[in-house]
DSSP file (Angstrom, degrees, kcal/mol; ACC not computed):
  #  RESIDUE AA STRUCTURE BP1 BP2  ACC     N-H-->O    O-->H-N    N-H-->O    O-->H-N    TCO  KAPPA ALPHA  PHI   PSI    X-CA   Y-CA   Z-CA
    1    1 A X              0   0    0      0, 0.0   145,-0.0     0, 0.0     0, 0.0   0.000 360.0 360.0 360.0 -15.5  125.3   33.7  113.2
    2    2 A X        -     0   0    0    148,-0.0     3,-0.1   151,-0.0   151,-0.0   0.318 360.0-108.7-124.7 -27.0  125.8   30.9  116.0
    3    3 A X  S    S+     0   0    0      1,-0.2     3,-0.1    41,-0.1   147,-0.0   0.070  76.8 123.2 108.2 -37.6  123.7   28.8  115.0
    4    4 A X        -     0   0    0      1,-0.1     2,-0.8    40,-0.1    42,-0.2   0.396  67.3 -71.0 -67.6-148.5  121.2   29.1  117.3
    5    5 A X        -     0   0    0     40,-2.0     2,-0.6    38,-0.1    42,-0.5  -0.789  49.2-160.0-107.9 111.0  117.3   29.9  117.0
    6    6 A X        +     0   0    0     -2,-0.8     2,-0.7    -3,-0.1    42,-0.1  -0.704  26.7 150.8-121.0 143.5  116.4   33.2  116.1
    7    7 A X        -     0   0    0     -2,-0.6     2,-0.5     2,-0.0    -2,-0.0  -0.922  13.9-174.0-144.2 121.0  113.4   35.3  116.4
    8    8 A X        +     0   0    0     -2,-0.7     2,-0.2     2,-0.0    -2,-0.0  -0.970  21.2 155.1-118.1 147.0  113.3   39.1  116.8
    9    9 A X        -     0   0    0     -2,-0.5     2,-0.3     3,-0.0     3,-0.0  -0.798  37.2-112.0-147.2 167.3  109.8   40.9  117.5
   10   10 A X        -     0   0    0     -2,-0.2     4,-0.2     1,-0.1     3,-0.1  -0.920  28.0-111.4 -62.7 113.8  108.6   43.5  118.8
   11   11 A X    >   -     0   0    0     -2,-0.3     3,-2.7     1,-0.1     6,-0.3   0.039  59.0 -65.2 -51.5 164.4  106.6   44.0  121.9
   12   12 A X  T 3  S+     0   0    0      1,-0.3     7,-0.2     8,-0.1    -1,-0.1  -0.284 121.0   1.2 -36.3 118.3  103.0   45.0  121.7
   13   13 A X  T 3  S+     0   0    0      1,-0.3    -1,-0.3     7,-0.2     8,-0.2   0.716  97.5 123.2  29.2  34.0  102.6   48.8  120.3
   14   14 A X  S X  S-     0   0    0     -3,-2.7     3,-2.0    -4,-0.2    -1,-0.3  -0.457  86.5 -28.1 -84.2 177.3  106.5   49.1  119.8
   15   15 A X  T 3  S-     0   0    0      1,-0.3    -3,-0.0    -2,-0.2     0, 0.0   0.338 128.8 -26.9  14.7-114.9  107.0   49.9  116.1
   16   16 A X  T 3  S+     0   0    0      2,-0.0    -1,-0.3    -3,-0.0     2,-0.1   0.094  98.4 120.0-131.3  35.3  104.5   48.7  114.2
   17   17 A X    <   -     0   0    0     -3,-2.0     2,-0.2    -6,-0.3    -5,-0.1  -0.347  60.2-119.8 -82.8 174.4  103.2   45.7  116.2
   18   18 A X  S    S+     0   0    0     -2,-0.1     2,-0.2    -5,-0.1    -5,-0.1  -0.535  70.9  54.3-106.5 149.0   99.4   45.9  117.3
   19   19 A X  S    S-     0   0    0     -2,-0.2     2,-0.3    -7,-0.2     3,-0.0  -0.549  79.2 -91.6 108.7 171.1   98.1   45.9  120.6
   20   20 A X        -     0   0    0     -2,-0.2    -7,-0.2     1,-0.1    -8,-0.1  -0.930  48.8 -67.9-133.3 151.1   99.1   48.3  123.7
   21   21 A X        -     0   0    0     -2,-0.3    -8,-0.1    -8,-0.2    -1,-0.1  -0.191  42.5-175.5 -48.3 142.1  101.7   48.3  126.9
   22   22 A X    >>  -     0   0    0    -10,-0.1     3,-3.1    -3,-0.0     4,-0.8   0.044  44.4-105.2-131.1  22.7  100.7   45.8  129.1
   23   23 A X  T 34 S-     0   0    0      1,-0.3     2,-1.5     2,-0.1     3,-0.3   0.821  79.9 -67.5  52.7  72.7  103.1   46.2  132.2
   24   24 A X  T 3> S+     0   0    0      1,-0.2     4,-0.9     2,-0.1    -1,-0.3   0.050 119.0 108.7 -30.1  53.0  104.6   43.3  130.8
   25   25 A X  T <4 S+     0   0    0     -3,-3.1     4,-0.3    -2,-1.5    -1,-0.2   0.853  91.5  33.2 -72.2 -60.5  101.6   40.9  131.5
   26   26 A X  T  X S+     0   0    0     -4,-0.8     4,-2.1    -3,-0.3     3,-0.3   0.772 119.2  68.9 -93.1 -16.7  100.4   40.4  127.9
   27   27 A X  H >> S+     0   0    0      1,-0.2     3,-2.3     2,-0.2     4,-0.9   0.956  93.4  49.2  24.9-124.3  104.3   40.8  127.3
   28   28 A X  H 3< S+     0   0    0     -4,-0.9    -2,-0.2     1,-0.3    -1,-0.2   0.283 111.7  50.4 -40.4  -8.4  105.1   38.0  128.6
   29   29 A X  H 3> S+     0   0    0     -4,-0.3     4,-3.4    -3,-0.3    -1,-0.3   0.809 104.3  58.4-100.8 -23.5  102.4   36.1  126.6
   30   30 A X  H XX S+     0   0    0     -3,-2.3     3,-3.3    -4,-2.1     4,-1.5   0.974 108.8  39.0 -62.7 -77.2  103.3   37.3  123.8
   31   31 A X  H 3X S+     0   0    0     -4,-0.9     4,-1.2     1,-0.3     5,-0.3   0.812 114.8  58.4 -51.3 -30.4  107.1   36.1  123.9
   32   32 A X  H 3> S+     0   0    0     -5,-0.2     4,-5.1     2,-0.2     5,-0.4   0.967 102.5  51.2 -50.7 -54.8  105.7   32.9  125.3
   33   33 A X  H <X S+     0   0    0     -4,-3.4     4,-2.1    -3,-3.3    -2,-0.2   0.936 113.1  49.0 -57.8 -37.2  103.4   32.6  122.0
   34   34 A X  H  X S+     0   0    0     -4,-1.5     4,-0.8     1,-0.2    -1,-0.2   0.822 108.3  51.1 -69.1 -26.3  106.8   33.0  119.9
   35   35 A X  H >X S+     0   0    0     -4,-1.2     4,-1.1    -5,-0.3     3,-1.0   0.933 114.6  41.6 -83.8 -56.8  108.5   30.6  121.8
   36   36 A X  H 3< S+     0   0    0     -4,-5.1     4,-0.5    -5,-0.3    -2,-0.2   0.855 111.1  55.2 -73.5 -18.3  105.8   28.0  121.4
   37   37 A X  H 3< S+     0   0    0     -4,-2.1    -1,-0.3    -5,-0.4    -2,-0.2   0.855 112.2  44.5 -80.7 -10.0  105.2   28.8  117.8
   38   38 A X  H X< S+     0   0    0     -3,-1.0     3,-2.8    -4,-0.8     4,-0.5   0.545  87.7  96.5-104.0  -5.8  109.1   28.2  116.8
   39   39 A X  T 3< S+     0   0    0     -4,-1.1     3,-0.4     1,-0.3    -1,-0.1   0.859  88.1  31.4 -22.2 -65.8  109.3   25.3  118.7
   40   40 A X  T 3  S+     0   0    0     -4,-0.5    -1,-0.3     1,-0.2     3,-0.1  -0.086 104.3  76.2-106.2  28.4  108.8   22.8  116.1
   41   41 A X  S <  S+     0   0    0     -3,-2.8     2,-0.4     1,-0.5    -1,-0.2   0.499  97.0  28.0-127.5  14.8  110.3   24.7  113.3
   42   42 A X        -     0   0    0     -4,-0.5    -1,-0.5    -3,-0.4   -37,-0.1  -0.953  54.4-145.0-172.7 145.9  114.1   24.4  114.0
   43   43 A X        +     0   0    0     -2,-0.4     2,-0.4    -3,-0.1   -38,-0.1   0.071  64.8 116.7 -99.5  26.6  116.5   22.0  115.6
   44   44 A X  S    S-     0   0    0    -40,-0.1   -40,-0.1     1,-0.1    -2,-0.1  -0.718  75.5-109.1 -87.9 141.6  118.6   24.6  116.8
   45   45 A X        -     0   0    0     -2,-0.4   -40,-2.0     1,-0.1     2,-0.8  -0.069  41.7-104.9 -63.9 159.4  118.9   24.9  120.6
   46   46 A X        +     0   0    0    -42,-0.2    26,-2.0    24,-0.1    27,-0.8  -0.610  33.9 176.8 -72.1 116.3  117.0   28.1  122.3
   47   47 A X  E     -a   73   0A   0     -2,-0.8     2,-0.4   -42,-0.5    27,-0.2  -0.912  11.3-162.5-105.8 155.9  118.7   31.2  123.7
   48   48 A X  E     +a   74   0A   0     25,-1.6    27,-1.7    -2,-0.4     2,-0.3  -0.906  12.6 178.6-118.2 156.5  116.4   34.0  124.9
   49   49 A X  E     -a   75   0A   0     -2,-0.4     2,-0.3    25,-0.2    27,-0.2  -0.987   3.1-178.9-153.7 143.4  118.0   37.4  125.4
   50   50 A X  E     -a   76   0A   0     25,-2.8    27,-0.9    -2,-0.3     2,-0.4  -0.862  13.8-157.0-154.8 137.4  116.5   40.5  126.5
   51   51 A X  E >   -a   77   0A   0     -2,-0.3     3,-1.5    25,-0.2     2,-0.5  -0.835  62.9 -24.6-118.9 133.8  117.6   43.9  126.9
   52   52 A X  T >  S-     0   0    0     25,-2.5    28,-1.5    -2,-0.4     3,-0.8  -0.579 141.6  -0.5  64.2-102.9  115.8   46.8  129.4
   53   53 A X  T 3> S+     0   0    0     -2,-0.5     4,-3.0     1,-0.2    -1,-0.3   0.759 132.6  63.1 -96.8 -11.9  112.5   45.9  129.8
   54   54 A X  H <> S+     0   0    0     -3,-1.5     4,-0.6     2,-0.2    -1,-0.2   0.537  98.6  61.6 -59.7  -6.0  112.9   42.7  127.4
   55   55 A X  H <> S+     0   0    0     -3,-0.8     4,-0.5     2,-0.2    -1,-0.2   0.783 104.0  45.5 -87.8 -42.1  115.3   41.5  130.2
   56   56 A X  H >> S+     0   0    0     -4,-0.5     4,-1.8     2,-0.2     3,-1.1   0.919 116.4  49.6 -85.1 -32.7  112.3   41.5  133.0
   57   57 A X  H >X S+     0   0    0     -4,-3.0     4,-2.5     1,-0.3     3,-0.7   0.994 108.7  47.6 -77.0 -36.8  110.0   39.7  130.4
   58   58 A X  H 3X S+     0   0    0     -4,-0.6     4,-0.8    -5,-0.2    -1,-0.3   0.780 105.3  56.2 -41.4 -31.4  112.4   37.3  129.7
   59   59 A X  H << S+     0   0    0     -3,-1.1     4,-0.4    -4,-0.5    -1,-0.2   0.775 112.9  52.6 -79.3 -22.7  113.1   36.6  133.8
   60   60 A X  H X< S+     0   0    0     -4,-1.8     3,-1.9    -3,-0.7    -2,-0.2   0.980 100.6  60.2 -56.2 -62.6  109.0   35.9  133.5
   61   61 A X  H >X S+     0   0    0     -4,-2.5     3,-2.1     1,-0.3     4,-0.8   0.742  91.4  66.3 -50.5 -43.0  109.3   33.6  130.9
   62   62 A X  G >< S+     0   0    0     -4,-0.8     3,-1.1     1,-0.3    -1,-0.3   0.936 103.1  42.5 -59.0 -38.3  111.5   31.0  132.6
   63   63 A X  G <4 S+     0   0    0     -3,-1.9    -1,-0.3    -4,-0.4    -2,-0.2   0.602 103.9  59.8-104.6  22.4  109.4   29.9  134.8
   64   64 A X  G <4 S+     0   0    0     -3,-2.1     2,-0.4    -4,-0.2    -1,-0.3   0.286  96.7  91.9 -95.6  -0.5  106.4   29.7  132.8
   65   65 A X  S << S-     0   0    0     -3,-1.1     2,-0.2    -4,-0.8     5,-0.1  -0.710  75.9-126.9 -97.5 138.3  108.6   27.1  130.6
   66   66 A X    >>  -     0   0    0     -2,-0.4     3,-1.2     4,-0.1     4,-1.0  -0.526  35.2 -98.2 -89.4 158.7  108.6   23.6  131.0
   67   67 A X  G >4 S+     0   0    0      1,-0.3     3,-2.3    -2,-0.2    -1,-0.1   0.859 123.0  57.7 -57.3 -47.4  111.9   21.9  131.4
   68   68 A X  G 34 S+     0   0    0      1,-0.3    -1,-0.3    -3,-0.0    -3,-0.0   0.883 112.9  39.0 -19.7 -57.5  111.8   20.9  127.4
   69   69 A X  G <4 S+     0   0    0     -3,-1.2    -1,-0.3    -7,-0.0    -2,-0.2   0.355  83.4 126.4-112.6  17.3  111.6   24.6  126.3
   70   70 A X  S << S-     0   0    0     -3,-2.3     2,-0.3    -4,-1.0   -24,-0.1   0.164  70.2-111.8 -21.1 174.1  114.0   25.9  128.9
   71   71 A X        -     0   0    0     -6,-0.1   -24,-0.2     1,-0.1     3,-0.1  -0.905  11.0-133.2-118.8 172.9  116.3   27.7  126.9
   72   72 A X  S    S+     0   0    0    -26,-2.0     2,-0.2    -2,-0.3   -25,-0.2   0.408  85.9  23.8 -98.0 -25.2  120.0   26.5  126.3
   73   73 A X  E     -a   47   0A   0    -27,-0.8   -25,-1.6   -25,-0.0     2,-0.3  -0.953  68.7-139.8-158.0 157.2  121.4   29.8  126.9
   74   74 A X  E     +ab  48  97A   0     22,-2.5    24,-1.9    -2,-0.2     2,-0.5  -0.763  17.8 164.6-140.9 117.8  120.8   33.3  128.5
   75   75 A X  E     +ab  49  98A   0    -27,-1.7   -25,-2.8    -2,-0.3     2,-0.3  -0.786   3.3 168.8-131.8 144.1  121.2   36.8  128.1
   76   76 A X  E     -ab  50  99A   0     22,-1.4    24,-1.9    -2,-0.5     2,-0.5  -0.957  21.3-175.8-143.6 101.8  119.6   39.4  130.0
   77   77 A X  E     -ab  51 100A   0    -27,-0.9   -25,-2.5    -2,-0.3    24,-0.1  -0.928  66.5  -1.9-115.9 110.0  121.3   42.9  129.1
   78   78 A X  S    S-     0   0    0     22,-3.2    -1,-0.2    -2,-0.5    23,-0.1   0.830  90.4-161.0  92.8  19.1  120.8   46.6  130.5
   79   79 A X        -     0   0    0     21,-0.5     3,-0.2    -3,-0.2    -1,-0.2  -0.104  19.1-131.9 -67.5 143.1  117.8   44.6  132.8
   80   80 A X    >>  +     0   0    0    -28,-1.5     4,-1.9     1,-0.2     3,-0.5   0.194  49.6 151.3 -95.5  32.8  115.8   47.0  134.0
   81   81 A X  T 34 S+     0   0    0      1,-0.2    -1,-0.2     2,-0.2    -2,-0.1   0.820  78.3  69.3 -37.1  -4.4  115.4   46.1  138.5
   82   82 A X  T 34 S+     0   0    0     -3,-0.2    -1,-0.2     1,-0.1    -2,-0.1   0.782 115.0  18.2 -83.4 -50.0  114.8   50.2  138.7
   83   83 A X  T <4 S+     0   0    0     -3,-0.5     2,-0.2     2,-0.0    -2,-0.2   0.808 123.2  40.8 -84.5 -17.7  111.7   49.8  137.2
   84   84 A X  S  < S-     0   0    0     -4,-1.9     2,-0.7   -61,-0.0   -31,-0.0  -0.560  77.5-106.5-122.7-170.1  110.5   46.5  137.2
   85   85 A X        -     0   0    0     -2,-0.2     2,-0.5     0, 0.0    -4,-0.1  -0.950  43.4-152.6-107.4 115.6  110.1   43.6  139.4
   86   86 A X        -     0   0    0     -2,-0.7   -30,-0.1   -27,-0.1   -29,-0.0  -0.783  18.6-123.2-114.8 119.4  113.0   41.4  137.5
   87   87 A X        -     0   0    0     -2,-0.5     2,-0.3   -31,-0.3   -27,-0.1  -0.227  30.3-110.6 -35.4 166.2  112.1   37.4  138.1
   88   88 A X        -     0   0    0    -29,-0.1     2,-0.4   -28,-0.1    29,-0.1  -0.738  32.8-120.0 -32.1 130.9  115.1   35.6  139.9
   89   89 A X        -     0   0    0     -2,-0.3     2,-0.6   -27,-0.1   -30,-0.0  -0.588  42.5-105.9 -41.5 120.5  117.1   32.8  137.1
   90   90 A X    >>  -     0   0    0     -2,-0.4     3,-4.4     1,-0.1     4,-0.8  -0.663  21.1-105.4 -80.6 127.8  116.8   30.0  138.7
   91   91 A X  T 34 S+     0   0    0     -2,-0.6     4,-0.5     1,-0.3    -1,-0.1   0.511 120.0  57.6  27.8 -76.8  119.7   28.5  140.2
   92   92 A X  T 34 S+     0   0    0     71,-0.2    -1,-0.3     1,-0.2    70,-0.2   0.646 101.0  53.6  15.7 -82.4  119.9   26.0  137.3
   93   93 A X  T X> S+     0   0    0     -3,-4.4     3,-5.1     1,-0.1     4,-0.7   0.622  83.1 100.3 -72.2 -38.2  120.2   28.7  134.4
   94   94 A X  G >< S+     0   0    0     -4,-0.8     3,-1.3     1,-0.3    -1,-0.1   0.794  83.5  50.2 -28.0 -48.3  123.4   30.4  136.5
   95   95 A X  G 34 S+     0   0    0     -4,-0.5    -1,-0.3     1,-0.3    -2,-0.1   0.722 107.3  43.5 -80.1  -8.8  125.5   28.7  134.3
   96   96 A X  G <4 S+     0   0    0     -3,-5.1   -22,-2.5    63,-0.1     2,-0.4   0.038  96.5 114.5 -98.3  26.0  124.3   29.5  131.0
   97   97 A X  E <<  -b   74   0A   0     -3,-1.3     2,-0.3    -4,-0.7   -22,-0.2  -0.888  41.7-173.7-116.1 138.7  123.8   33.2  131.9
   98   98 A X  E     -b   75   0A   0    -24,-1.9   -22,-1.4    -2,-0.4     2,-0.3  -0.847   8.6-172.0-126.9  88.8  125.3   36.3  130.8
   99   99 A X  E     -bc  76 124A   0     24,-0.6    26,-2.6    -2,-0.3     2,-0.3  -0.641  13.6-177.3 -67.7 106.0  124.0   38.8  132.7
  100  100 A X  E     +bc  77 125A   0    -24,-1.9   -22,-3.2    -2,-0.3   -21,-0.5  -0.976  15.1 153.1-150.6 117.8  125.3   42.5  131.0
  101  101 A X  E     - c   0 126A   0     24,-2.2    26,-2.2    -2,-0.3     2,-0.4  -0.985  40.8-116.9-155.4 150.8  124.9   46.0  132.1
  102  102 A X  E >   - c   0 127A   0     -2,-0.5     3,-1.9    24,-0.2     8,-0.2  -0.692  22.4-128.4 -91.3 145.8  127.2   49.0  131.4
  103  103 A X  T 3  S+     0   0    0     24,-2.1     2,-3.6    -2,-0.4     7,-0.8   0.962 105.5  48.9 -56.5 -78.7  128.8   50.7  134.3
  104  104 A X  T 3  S+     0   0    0     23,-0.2     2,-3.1     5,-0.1    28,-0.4   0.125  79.9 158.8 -70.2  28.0  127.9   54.3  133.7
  105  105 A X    <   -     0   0    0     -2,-3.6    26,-0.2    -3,-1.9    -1,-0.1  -0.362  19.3-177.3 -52.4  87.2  123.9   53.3  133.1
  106  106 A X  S    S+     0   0    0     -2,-3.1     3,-0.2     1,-0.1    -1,-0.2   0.718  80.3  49.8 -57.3  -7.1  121.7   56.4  133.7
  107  107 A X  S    S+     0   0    0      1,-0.2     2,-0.7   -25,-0.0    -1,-0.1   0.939 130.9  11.4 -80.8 -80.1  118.4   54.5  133.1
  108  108 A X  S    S-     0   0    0    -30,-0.1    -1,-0.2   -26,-0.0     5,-0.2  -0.768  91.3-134.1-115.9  72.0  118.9   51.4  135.4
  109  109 A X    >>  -     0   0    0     -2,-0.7     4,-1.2    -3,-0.2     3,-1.2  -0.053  20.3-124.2 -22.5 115.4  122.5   52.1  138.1
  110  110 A X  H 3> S+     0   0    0     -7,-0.8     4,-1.4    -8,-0.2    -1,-0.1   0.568 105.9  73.9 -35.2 -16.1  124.2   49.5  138.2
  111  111 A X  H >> S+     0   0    0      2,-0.2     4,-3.7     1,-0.2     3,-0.7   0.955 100.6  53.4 -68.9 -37.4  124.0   49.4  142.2
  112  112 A X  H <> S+     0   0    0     -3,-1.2     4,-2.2     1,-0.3     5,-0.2   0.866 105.9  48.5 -81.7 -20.2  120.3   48.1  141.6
  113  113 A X  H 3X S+     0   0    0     -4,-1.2     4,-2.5     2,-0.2    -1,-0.3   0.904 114.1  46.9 -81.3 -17.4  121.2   45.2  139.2
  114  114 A X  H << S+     0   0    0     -4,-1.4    -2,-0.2    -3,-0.7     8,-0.2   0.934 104.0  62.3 -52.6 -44.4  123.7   44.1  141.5
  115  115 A X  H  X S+     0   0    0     -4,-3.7     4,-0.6     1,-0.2     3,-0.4   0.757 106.4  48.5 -47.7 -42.3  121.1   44.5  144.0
  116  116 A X  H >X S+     0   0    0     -4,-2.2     2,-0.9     1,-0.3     4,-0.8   0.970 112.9  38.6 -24.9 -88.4  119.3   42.0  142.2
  117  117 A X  H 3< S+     0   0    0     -4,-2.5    -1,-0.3    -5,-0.2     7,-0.0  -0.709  94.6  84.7 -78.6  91.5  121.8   39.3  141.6
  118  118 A X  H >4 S+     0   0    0     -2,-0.9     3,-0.9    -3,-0.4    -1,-0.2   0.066  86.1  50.8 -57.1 -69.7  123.3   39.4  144.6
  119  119 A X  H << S+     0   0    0     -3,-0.7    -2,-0.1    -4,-0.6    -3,-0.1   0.685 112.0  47.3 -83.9  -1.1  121.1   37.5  146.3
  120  120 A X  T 3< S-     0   0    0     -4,-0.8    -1,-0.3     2,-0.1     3,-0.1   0.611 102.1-125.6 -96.8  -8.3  121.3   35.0  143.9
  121  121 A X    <   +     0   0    0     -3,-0.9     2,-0.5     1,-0.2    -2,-0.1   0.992  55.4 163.7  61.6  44.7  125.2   35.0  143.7
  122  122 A X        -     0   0    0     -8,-0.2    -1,-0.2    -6,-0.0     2,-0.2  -0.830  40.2-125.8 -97.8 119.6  124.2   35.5  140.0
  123  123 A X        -     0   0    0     -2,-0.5   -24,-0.6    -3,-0.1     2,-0.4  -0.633  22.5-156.5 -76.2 145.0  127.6   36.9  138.3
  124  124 A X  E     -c   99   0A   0     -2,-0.2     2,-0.5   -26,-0.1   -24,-0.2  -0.913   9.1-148.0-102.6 138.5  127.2   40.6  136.2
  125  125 A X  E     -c  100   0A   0    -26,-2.6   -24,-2.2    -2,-0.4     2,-0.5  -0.990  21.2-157.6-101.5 117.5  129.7   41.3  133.5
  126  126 A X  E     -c  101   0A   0     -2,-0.5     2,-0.8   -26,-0.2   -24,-0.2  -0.814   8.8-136.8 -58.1 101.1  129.9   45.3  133.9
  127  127 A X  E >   -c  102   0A   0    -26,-2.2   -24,-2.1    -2,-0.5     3,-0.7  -0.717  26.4-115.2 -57.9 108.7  131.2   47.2  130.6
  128  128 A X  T 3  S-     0   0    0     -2,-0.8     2,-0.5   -26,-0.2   -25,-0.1   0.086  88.4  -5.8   0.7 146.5  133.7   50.0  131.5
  129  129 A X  T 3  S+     0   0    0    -27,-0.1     2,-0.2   -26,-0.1    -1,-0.2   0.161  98.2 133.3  22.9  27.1  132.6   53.7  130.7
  130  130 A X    <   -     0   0    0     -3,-0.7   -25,-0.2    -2,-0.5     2,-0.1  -0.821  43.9-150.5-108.6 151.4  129.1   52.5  128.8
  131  131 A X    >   -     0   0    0     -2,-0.2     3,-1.0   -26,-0.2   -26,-0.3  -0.221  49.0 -71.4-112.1-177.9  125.8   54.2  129.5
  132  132 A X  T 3  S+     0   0    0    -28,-0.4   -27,-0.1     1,-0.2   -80,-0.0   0.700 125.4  51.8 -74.7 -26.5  122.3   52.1  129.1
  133  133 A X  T 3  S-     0   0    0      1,-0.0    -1,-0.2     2,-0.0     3,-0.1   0.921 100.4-127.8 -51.3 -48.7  122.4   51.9  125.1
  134  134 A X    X   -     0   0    0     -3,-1.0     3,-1.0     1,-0.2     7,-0.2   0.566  36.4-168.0  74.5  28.2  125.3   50.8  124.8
  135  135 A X  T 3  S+     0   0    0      1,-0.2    -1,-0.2     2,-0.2    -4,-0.1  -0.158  72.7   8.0 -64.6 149.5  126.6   53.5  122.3
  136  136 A X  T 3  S+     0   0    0      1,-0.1    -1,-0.2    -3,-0.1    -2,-0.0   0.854 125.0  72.0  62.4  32.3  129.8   53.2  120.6
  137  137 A X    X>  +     0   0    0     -3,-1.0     4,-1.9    -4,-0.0     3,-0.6   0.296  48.1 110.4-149.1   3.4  129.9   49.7  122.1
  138  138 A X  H 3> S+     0   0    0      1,-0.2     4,-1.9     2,-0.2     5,-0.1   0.749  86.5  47.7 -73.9 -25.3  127.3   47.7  120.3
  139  139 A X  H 34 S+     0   0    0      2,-0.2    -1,-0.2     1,-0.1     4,-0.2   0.846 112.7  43.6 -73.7 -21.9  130.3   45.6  118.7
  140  140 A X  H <> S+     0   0    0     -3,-0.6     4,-0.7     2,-0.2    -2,-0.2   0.652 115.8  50.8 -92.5 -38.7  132.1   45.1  121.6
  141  141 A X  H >X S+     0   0    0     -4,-1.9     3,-3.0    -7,-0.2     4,-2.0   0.985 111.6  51.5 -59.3 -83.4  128.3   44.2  123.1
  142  142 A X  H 3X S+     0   0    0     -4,-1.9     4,-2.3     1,-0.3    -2,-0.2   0.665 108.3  54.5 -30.5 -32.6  127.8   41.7  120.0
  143  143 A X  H 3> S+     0   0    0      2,-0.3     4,-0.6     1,-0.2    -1,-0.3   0.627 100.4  51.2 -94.7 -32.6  131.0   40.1  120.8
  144  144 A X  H XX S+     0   0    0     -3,-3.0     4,-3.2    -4,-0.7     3,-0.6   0.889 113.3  51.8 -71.3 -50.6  130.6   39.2  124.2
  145  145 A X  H 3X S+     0   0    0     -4,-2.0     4,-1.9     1,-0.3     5,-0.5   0.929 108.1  46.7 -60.2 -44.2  127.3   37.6  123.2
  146  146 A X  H 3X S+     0   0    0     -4,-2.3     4,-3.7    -5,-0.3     5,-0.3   0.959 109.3  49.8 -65.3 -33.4  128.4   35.7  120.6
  147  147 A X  H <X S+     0   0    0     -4,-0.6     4,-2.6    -3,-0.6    -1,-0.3   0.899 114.0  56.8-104.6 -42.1  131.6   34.2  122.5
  148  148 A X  H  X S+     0   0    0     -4,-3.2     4,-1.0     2,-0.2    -1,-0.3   0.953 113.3  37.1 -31.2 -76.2  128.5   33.5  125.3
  149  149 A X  H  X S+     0   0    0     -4,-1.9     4,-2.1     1,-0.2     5,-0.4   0.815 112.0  55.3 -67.4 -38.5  126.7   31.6  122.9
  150  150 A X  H  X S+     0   0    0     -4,-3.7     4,-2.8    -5,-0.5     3,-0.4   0.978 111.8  58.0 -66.5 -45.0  129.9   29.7  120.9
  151  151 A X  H  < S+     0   0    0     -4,-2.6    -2,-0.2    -5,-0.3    -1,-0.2   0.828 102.6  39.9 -36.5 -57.2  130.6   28.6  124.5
  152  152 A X  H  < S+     0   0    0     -4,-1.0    -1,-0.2     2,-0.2    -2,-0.2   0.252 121.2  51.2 -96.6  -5.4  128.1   27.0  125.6
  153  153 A X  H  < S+     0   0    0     -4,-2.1     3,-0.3    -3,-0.4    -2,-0.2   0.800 101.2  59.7 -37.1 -67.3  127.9   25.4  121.9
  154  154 A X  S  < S+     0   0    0     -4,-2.8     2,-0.5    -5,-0.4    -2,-0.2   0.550 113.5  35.0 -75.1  -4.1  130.9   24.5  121.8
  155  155 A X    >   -     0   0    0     -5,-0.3     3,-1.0     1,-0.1    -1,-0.2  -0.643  66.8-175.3-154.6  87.1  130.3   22.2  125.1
  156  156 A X  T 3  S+     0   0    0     -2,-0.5    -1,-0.1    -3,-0.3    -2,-0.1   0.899  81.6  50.0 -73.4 -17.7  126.7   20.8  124.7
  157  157 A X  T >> S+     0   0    0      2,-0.1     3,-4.1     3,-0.1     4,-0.6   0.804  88.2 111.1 -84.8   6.2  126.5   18.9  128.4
  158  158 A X  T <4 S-     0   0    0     -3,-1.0    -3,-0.1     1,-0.3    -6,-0.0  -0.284  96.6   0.0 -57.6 119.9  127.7   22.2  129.7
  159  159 A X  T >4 S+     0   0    0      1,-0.1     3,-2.5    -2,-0.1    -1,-0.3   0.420 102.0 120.8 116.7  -5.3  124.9   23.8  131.8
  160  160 A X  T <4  +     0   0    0     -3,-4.1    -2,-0.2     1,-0.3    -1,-0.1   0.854  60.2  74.7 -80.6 -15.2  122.5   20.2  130.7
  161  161 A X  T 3< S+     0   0    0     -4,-0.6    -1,-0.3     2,-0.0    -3,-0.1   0.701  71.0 116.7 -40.2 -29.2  122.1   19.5  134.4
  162  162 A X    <   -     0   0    0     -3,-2.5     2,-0.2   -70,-0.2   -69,-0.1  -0.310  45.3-161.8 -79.2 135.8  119.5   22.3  135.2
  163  163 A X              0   0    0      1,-0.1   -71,-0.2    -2,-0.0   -70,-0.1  -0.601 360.0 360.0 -98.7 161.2  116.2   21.5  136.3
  164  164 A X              0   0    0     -2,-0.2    -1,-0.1   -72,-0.1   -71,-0.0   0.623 360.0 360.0 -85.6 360.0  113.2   23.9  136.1
């Protein structure tokens, strides 16, 4: 819809991919493999986004990327810092990042994704009265994202400074 490059999968034994949880080690290789296999098949710039535990593999991913396949934009929704160990964004990224978590999460509390970015002085956009799903907000969710992504579109040296 944005324009950008898109690729939705499934982790390892979700649906009706192959393979078993891997404590996002083999994870994180998988979305690695997807990233290098679309590489060369579209000139549209990269966003990653991940939501719960697609949020910590995604915080892996960055710094296994070389400044070339950085991505262009980033969205990290619902991220799951109760359960996992959530990379940092480097410094860099800050400005292409949209960082998203609903106030009233029961999965993941909001105190602990603050607790996260905090000490990166990483900004969180908090949703009002939404729980970790996002029910009865997924439009409102979509909406934010897009207007992320048309931004930083819309303004290509925005964000082009960052190094890995």
């Amino acid at each position: 819809q944005c324009g950008w490059r898109a690729v939705r999968f499934n982790f390892r034994g979700v649906g009706a991919s192959e393979g078993v949880y891997d404590e996002g080690r083999g994870e994180l290789q998988d979305l690695l493999s997807v990233i290098h296999q679309t590489a060369g098949l579209a000139s549209a710039p990269l966003a990653l986004a991940g939501f719960s535990f697609g949020s910590v593999v995604v915080s892996h991913a960055l710094a296994a990327l070389d400044p070339p396949q950085a991505p262009r934009a980033l969205i990290l929704v619902g991220t799951a810092a109760t359960r996992f160990t959530v990379a940092p964004v480097p410094s860099a990224l800050h400005a292409v990042t949209l960082v998203l978590h609903g106030e009233q999460d029961d999965t993941v509390p909001l105190s602990d994704v603050m607790d996260w970015a905090r000490p990166q002085a990483l900004p969180v956009t908090v949703v009002p009265g939404v729980a970790h799903f996002f029910h009865g907000q997924l439009a409102l969710l979509r909406s934010v994202v897009v207007r992320h992504l048309q931004a930083i579109a819309a303004h290509p040296t925005f964000g082009a400074e960052r190094a890995h």
